[in-house]
Backbone as a ProteinNet text record, in pm:
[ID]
protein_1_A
[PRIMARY]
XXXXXXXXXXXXXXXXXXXXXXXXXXXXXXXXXXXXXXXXXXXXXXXXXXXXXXXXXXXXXXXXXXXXXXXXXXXXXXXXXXXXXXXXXXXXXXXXXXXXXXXXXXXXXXXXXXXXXXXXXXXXXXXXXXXXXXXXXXXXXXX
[TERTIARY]
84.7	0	89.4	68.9	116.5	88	168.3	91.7	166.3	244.4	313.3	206.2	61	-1.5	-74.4	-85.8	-160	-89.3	-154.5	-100	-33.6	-22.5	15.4	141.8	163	305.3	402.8	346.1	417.8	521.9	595.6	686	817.1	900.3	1021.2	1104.3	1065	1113.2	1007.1	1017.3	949.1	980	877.1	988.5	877.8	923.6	901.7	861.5	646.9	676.4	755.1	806.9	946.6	1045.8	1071	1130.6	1068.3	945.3	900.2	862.1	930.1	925.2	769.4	675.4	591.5	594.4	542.7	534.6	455.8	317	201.6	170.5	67.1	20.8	-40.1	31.2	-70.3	-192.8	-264.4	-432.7	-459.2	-504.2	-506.4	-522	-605	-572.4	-477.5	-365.2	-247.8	-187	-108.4	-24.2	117.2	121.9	278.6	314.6	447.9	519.2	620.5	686.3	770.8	767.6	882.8	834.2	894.2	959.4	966.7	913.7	865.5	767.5	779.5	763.9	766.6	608.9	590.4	496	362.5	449.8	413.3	408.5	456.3	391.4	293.3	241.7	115.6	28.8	74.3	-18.9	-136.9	-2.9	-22.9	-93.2	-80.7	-145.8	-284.8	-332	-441.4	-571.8	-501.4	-548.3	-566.6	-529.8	-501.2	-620.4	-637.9	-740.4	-849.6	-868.7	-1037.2	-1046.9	-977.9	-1012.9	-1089.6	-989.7	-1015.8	-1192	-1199.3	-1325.5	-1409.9	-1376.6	-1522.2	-1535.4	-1423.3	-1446.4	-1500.4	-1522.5	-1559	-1740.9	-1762.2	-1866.8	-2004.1	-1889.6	-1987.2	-2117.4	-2189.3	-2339.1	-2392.2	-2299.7	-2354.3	-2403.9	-2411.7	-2404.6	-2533.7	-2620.1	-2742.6	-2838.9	-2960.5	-3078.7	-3138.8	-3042.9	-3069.4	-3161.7	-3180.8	-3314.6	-3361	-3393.2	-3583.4	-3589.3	-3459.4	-3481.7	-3454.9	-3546.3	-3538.6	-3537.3	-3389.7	-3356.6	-3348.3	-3382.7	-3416.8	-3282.7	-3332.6	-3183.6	-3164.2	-3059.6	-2991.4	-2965.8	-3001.3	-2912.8	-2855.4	-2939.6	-2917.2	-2842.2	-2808	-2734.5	-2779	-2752.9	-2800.3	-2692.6	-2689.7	-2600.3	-2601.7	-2508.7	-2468.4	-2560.5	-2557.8	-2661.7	-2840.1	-2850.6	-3010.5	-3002.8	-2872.4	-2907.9	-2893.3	-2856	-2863.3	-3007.3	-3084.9	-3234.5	-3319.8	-3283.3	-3364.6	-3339	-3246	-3233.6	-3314.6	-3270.5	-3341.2	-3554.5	-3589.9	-3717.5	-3739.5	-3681.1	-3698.7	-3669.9	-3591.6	-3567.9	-3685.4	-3746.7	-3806.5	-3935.8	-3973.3	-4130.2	-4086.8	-3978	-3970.7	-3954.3	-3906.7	-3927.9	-4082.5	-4159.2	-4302.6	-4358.8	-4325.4	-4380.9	-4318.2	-4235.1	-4176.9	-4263	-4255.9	-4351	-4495.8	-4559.8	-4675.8	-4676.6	-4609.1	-4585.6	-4550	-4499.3	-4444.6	-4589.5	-4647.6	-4819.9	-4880.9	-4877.7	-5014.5	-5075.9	-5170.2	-5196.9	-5293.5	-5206.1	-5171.8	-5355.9	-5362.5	-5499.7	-5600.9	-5618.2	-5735.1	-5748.7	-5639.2	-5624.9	-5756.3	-5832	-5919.3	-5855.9	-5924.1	-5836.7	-5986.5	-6088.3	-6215.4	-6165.2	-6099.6	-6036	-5937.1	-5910.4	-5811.7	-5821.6	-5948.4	-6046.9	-6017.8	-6022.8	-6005.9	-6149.2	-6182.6	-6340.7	-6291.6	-6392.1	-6393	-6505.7	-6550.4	-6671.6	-6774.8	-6799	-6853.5	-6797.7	-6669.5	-6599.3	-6660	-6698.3	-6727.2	-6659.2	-6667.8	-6598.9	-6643	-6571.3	-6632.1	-6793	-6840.1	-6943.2	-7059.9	-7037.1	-7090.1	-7109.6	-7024.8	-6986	-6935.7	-6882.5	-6810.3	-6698.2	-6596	-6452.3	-6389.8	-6360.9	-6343.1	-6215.4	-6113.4	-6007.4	-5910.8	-5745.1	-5677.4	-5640.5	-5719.8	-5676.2	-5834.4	-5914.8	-6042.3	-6014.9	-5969.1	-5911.7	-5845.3	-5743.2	-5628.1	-5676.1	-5805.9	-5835	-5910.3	-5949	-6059.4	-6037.3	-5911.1	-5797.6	-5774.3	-5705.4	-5638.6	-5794.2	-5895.8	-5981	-6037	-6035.5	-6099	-6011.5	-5878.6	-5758.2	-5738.9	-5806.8	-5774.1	-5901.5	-6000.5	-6130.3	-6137.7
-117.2	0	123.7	205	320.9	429.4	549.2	661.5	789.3	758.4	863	986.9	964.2	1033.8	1166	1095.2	1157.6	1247.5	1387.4	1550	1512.9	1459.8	1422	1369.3	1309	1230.5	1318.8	1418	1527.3	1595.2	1565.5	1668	1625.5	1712.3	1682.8	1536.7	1518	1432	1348.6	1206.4	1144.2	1021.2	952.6	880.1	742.6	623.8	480.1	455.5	404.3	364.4	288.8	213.6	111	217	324.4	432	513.8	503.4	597.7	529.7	559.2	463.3	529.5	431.7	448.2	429.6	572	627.6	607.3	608.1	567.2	421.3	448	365.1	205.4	75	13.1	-58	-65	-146	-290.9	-259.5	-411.5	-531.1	-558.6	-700.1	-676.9	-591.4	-592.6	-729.1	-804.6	-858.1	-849.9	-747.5	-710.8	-682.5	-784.2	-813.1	-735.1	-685.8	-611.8	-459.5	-393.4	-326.3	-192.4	-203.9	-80.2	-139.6	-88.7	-97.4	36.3	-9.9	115.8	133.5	231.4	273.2	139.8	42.3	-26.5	-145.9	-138.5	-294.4	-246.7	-99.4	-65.9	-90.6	-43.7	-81.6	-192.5	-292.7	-418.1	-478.6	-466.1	-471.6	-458.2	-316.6	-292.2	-315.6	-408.3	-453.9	-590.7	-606.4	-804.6	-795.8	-680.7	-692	-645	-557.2	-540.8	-671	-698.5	-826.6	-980.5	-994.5	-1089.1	-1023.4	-924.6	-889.3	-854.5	-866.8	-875.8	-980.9	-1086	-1225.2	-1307.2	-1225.5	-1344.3	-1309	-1152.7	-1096.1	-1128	-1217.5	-1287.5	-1333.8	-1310.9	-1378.6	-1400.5	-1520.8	-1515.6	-1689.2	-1748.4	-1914.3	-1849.8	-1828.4	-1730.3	-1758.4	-1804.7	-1828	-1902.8	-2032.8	-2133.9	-2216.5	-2186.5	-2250.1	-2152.3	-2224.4	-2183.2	-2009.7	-1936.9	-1813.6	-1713.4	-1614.5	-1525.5	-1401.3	-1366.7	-1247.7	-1176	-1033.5	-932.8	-915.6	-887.7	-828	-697.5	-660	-505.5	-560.3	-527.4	-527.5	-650.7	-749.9	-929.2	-968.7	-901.8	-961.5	-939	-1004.6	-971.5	-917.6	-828.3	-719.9	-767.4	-781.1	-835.9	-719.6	-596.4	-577.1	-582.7	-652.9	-692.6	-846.6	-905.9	-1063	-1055.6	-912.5	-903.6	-885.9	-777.7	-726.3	-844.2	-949.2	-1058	-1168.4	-1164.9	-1256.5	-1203.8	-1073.4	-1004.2	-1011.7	-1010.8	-1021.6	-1189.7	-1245.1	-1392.2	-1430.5	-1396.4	-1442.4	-1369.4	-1273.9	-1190.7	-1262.2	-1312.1	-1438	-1518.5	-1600.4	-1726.4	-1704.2	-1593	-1607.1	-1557.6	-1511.5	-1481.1	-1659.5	-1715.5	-1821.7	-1873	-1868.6	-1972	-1917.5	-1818.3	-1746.9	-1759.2	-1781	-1817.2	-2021	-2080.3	-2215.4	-2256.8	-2177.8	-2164.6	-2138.7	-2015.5	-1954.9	-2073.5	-2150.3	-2251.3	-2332.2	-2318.7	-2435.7	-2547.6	-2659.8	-2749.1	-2849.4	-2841.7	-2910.2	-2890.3	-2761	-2701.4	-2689.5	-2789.9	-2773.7	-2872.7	-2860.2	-2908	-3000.3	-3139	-3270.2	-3336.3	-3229.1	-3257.9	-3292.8	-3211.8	-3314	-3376.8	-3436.9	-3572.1	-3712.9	-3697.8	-3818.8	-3946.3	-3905.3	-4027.1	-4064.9	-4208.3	-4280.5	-4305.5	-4234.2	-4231.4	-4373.1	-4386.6	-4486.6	-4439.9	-4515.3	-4472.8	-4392.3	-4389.8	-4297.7	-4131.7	-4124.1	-3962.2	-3918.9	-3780.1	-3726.5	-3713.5	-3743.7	-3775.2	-3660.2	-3588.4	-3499.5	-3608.9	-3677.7	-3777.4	-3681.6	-3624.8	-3502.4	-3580.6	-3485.5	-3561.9	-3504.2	-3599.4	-3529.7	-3436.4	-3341.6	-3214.5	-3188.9	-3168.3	-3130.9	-3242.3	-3244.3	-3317	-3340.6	-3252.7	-3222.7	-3309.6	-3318.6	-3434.7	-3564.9	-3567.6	-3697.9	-3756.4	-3725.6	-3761.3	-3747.9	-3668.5	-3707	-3802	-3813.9	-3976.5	-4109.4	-4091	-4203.6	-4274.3	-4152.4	-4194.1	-4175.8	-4173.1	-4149.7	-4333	-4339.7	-4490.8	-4588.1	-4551.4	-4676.8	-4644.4	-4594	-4554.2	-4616	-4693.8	-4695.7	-4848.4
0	0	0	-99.1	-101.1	-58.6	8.6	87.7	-8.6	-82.5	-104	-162.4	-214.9	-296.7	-145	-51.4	57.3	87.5	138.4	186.2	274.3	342.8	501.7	501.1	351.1	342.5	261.5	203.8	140.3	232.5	337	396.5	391.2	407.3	360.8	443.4	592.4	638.9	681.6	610.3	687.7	771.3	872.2	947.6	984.5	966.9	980	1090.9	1133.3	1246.2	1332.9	1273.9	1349.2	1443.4	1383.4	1433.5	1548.7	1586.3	1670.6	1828	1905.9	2040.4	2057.6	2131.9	2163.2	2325.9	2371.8	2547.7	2616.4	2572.8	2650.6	2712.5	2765.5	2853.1	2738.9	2795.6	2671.3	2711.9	2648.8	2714.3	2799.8	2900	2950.3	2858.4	2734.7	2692.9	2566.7	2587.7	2457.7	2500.3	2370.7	2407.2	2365.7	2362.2	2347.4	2547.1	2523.4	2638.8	2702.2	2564.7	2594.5	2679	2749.1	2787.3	2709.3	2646.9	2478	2420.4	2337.2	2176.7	2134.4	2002.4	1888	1848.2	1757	1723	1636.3	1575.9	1469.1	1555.9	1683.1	1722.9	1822.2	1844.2	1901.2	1807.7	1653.7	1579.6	1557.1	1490.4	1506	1640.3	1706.3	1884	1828	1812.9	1806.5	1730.6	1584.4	1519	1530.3	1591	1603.6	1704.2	1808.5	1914.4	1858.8	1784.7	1708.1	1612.3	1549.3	1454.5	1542.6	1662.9	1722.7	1800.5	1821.8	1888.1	1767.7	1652.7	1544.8	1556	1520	1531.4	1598	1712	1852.9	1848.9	1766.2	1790.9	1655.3	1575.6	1421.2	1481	1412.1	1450.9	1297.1	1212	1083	1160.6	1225	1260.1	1344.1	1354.9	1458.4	1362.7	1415	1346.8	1311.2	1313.7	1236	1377.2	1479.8	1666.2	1609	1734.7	1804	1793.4	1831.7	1814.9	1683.7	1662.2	1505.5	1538.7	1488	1536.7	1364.1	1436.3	1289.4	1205.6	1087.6	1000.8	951.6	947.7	888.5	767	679.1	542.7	507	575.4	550.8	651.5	714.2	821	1042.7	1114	1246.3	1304	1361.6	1442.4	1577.5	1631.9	1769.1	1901.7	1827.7	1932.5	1942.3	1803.2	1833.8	1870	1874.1	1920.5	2119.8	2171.8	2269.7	2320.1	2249.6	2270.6	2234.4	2130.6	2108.8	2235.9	2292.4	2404.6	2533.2	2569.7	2639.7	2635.7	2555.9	2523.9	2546.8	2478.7	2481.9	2634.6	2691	2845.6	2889	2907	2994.3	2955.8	2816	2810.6	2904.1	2861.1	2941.9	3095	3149.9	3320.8	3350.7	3238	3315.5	3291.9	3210.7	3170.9	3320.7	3342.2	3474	3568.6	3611.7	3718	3678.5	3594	3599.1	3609.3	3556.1	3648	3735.2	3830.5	3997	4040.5	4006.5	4093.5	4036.7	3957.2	3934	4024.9	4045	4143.7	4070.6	4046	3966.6	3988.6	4131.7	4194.2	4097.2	4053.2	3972.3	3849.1	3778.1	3656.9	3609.1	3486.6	3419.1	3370.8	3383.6	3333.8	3210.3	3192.1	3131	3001.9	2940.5	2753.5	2777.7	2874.3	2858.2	2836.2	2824	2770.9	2837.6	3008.1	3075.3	3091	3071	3084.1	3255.4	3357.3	3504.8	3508.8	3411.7	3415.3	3548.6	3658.4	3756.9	3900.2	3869.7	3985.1	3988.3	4088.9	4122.7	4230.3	4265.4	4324.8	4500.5	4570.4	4729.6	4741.6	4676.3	4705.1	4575.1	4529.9	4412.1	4298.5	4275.2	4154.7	4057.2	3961.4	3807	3837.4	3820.8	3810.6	3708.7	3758.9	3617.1	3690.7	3763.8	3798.5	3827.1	3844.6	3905	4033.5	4163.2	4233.7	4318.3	4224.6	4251.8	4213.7	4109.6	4064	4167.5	4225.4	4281.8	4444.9	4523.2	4632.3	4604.6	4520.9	4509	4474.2	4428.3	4403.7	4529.3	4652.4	4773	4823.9	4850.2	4940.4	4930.6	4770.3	4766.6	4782.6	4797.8	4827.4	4972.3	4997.1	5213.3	5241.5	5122.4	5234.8	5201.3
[MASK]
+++++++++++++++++++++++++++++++++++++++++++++++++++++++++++++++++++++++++++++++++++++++++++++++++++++++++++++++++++++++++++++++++++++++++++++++

């Protein structure tokens, strides 16, 4: 790649990052070890660490479950597969919290198409719940 055409490279002296000690502070996940570095292995540093963090951040393998997350321009953006998780978790814990409050006794067992034949319910009712079913089970095996 050539720079010579750019304003910036037009001055009379110019000078090789290899040449320029670099002073600052370097980022917690660099992995340059050393404790001089030049300008061009900050570079390099810094690129190796955005590449590896697009990389880690691909969401082209996404979509193919249970979950459907929206697209930009054909593709899903790592921050709507956050908002799609977010929504999707926040159904599924009301769904959990409404199966924790259930009280399971009172559930309608009427289309389960069990034939009770002549069993009724200790009041000589029709069994319509599980929570009748199941005292009349143990009520008639206790008697």
């Amino acid at each position: 790649m050539s720079c010579q055409d750019k304003l910036t490279n037009l001055t009379l002296h110019t000078t090789n990052s290899k040449e320029v000690d670099y002073e600052g502070n370097l980022g917690t996940n660099t992995k340059i070890t050393e404790p001089c570095v030049n300008q061009e292995e900050v570079n390099e540093d810094l690129y190796s660490l955005v590449d590896e963090t697009i990389e880690k951040l691909d969401t082209s393998s996404l979509g193919n479950s249970s979950i459907t997350f929206p697209l930009t321009e054909g593709e899903i953006k790592f921050e709507d597969v956050i908002k799609q998780y977010e929504t999707e978790i926040s159904t599924l814990k009301a769904k959990v919290t409404n199966l924790e409050n259930k009280d399971y006794c009172n559930i309608d067992i009427t289309g389960c198409g069990i034939d009770f034949g002549t069993l009724l319910d200790p009041c000589s009712g029709p069994i319509t719940t599980l929570g009748q079913l199941l005292n009349t089970l143990v009520s008639k095996h206790n008697s």
